[in-house]
N, C-alpha and C positions, 0 to 999 in steps of 0.2 A: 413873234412866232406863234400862230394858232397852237393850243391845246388839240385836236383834233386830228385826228388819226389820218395821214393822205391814202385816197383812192388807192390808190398802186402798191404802196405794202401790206406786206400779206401775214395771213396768221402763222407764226411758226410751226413745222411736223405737220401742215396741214395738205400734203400734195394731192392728198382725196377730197374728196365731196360726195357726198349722198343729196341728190335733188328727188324731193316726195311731192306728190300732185295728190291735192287731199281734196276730197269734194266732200262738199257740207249741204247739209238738207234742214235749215232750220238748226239746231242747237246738236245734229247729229253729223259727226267727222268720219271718215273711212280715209284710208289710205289708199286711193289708185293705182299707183306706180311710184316702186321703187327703185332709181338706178347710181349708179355707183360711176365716180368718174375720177379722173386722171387729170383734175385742173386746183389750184389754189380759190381760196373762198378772200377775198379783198376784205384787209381790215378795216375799213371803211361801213364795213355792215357786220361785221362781228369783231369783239372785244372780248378782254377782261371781264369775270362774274366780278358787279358791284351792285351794293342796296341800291335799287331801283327807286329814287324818289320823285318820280312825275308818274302823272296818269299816261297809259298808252298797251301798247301790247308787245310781246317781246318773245323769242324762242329762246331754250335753254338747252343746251346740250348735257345729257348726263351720263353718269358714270349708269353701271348694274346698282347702287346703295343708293343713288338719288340725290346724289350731289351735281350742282352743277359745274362743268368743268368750262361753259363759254356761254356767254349771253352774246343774241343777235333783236336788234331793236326791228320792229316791225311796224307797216303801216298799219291800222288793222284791216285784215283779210276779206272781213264779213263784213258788208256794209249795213247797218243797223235802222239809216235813214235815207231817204230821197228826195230830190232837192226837188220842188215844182214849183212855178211858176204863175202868176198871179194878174189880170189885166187890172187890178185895185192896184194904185201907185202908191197909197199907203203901205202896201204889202206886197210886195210884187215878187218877194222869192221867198219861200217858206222849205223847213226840212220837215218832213212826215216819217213816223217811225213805219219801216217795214216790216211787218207781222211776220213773216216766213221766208227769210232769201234760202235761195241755192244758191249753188254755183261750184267754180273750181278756183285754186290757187296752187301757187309753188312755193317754193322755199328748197333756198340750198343750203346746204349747212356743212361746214368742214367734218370728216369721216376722221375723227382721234382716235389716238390708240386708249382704250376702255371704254369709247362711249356705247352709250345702249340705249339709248334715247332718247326723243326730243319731245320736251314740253310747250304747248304754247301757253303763255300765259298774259295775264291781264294784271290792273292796277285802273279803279275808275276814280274818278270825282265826284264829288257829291253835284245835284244840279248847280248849283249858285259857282259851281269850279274851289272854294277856298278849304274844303279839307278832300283830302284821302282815303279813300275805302283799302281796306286790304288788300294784299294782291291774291288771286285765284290761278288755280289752274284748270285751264278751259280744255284741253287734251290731252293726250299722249300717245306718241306715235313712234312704233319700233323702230331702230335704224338697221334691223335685220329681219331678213327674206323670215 
């Protein structure tokens, strides 16, 4: 039997969802739209808060004091590099760092009873991948109007 949470069960007390559309301009977050919904968030992309120990990105749902009361694992949102292409068969696909993306993303997040807002946050690797840099927090975004 997989450890792994199936698609189809749901976070408990969670029959809301707040879904936020945040557009990013380089290393600056806004909130576009916030709306409020009448659907279950699949525990399959949100769990239990535990020590996060791999590199990656992750929202955190928190109380008003800054506790978190649910972590949701995230691809990351902002794409950092872009893949191009090369007619040299020694090198034929290469990633380049993007100086300045835009853009827009979503994220739902179950509507608990005391939360007050959602963290995005990070954990990177060093280049060589074999230690851990701390984890940061890259935002924070109200989960009220």
């Amino acid at each position: 039997m997989s450890d792994q949470p199936s698609p189809d069960r749901q976070v408990p007390n969670a029959g809301r969802a707040v879904r936020l559309i945040i557009r990013y301009d380089g290393d600056e977050m806004t909130v576009e739209s916030r709306q409020r919904l009448d659907m279950r968030v699949p525990l399959g992309t949100a769990g239990e808060v535990e020590e996060v120990s791999r590199a990656g990105v992750w929202l955190e749902v928190r109380d008003g004091a800054g506790e978190a009361l649910l972590q949701q694992p995230l691809r990351d949102p902002i794409p950092r590099d872009t893949e191009v292409f090369s007619d040299d068969p020694e090198h034929s696909v290469a990633r380049i760092p993007t100086p300045s993306a835009s853009g827009v993303f979503t994220v739902l997040v179950p509507d608990l009873d005391g939360a007050d807002h959602v963290a995005l946050m990070e954990r990177s690797a060093d280049p060589g991948g074999a230690e851990l840099a701390g984890e940061r927090e890259i935002a924070r975004f109200d989960l009220h109007d």
